[in-house]
Chimera marker file (.cmm) of the C-alpha trace (Angstrom):
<marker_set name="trace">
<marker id="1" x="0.000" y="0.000" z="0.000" r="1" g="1" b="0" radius="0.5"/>
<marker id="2" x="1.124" y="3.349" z="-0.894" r="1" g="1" b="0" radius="0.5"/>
<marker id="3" x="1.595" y="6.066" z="1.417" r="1" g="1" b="0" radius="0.5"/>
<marker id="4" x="-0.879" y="9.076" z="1.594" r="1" g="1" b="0" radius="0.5"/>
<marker id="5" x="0.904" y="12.708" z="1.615" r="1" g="1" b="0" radius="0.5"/>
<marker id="6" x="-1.476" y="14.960" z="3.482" r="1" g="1" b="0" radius="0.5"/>
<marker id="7" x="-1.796" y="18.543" z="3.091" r="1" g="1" b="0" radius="0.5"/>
<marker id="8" x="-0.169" y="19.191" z="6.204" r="1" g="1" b="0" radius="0.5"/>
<marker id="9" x="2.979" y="16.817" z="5.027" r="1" g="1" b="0" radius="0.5"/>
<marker id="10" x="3.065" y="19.374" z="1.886" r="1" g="1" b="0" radius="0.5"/>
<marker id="11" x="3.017" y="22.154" z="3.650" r="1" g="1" b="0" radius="0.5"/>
<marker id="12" x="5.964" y="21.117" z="5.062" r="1" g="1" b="0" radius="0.5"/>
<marker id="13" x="7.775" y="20.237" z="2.673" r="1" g="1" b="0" radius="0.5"/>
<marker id="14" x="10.630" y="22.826" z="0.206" r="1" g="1" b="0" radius="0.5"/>
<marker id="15" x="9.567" y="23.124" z="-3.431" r="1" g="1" b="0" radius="0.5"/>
<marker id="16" x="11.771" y="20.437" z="-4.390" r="1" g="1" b="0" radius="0.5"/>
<marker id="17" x="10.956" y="17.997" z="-1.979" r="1" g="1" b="0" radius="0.5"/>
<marker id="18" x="7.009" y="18.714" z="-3.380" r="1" g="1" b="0" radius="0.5"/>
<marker id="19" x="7.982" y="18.215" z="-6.588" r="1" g="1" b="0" radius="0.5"/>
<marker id="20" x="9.937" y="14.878" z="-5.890" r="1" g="1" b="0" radius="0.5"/>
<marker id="21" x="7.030" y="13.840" z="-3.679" r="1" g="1" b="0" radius="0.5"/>
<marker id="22" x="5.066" y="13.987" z="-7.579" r="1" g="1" b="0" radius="0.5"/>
<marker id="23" x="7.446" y="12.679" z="-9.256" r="1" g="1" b="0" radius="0.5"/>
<marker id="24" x="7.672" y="9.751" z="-6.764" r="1" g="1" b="0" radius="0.5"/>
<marker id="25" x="3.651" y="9.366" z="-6.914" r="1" g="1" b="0" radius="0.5"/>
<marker id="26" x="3.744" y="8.732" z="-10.477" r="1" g="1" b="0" radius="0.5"/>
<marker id="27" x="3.394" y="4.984" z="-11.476" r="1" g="1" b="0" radius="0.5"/>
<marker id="28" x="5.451" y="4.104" z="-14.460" r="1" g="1" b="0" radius="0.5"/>
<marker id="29" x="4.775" y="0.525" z="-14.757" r="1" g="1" b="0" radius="0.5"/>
<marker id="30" x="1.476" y="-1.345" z="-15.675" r="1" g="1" b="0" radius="0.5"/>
<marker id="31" x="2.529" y="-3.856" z="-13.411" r="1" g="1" b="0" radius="0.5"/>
<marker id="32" x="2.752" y="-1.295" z="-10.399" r="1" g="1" b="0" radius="0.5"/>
<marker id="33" x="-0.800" y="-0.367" z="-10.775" r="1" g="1" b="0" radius="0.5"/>
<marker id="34" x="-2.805" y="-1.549" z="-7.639" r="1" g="1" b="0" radius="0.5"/>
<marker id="35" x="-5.395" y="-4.209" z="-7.750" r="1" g="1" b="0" radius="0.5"/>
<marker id="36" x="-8.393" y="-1.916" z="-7.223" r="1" g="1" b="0" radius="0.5"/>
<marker id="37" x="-7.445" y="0.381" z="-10.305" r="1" g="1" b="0" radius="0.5"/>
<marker id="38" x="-6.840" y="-2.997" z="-12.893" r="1" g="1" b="0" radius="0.5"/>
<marker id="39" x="-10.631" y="-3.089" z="-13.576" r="1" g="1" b="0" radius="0.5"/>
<marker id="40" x="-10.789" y="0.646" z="-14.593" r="1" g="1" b="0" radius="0.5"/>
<marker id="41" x="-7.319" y="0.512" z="-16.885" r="1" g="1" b="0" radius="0.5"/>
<marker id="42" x="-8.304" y="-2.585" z="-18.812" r="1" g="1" b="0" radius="0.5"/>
<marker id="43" x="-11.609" y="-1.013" z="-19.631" r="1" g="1" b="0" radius="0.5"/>
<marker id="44" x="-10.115" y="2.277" z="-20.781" r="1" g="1" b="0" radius="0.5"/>
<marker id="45" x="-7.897" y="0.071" z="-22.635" r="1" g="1" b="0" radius="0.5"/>
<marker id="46" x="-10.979" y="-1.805" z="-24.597" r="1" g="1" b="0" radius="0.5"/>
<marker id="47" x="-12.095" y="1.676" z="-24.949" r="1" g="1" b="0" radius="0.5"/>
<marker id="48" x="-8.713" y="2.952" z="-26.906" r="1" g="1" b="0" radius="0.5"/>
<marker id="49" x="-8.544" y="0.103" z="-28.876" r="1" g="1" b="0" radius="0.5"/>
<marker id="50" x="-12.273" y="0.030" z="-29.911" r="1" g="1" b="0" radius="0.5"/>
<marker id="51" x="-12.005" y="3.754" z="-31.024" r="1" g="1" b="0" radius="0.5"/>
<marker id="52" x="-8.673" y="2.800" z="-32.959" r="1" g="1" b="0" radius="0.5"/>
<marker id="53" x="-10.385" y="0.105" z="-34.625" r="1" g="1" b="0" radius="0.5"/>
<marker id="54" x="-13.200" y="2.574" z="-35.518" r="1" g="1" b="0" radius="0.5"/>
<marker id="55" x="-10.942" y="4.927" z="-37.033" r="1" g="1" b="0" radius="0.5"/>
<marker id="56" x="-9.015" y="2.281" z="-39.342" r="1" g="1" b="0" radius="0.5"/>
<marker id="57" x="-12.188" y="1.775" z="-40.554" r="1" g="1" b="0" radius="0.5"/>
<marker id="58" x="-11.895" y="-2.307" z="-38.858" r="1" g="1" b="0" radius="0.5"/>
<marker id="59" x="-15.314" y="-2.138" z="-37.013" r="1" g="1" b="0" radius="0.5"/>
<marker id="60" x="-14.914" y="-5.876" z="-36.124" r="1" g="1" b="0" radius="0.5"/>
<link id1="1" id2="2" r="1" g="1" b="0" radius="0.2"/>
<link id1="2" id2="3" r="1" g="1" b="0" radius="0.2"/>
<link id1="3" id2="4" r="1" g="1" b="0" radius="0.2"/>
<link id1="4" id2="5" r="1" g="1" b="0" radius="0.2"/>
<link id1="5" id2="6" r="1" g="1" b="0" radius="0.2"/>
<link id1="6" id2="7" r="1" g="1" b="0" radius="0.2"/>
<link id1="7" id2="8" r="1" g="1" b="0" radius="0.2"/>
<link id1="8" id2="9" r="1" g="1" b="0" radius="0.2"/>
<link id1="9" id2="10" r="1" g="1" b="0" radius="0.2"/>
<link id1="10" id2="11" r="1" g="1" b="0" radius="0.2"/>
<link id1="11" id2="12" r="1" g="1" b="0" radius="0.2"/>
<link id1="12" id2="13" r="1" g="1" b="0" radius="0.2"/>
<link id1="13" id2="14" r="1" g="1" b="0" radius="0.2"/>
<link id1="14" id2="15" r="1" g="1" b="0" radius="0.2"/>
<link id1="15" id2="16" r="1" g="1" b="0" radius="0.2"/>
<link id1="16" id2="17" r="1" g="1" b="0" radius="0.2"/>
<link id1="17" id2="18" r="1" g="1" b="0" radius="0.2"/>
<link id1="18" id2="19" r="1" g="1" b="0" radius="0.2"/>
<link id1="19" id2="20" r="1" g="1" b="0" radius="0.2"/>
<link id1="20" id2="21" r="1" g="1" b="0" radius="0.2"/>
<link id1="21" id2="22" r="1" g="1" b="0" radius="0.2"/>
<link id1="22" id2="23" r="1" g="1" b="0" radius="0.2"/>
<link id1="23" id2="24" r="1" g="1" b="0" radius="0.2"/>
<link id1="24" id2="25" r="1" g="1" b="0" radius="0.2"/>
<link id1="25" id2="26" r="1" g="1" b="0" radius="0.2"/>
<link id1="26" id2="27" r="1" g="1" b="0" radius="0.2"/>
<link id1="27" id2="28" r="1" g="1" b="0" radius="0.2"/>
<link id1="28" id2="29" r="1" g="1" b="0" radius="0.2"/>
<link id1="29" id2="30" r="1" g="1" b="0" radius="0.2"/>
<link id1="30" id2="31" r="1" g="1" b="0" radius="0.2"/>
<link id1="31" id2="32" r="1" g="1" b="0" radius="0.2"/>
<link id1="32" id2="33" r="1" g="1" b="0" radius="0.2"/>
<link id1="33" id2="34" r="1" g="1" b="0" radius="0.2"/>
<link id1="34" id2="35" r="1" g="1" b="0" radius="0.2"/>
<link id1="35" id2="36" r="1" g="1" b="0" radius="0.2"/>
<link id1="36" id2="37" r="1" g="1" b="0" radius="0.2"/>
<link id1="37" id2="38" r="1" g="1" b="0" radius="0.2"/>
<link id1="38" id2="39" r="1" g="1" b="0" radius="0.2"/>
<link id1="39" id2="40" r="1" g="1" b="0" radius="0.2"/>
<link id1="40" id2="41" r="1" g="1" b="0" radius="0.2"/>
<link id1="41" id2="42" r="1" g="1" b="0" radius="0.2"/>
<link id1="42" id2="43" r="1" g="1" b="0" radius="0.2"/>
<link id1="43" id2="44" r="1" g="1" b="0" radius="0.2"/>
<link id1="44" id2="45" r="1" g="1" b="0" radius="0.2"/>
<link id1="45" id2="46" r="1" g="1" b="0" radius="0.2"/>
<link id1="46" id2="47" r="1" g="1" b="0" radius="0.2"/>
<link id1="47" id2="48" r="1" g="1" b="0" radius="0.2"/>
<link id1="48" id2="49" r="1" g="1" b="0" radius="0.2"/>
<link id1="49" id2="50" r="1" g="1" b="0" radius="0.2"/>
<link id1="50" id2="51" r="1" g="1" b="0" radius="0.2"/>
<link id1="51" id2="52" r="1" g="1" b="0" radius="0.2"/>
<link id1="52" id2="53" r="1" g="1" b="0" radius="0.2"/>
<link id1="53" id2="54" r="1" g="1" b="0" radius="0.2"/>
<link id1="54" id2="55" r="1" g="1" b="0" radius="0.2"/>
<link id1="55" id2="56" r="1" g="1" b="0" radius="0.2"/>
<link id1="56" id2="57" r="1" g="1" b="0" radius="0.2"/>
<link id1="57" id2="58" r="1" g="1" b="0" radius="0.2"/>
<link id1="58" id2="59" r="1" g="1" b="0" radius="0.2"/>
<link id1="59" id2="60" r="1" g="1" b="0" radius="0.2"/>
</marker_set>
């Protein structure tokens, strides 16, 4: 489980260490993606390849 950076943890925090703190958040890897959010990616996948499909014209 990932950690949760709270306002007041901000607040505290330099510039740089906020913008690390993003950076850090950021998940790179598919494979890093946490079991609750799989559902939601592989239907936004179907979605991106369904539209692709529609716009090569392959409506299969």
């Amino acid at each position: 489980m990932r950690r949760v950076t709270t306002v007041s943890d901000i607040e505290a925090m330099t510039p740089a260490e906020r913008g690390q703190s993003f950076e850090d958040s950021i998940i790179y890897d598919l494979d890093q993606v946490p079991t609750e959010f799989q559902p939601a990616l592989e239907a936004q996948r179907q979605r991106v390849l369904e539209r692709e499909a529609r716009l090569r014209g392959n409506t299969t």
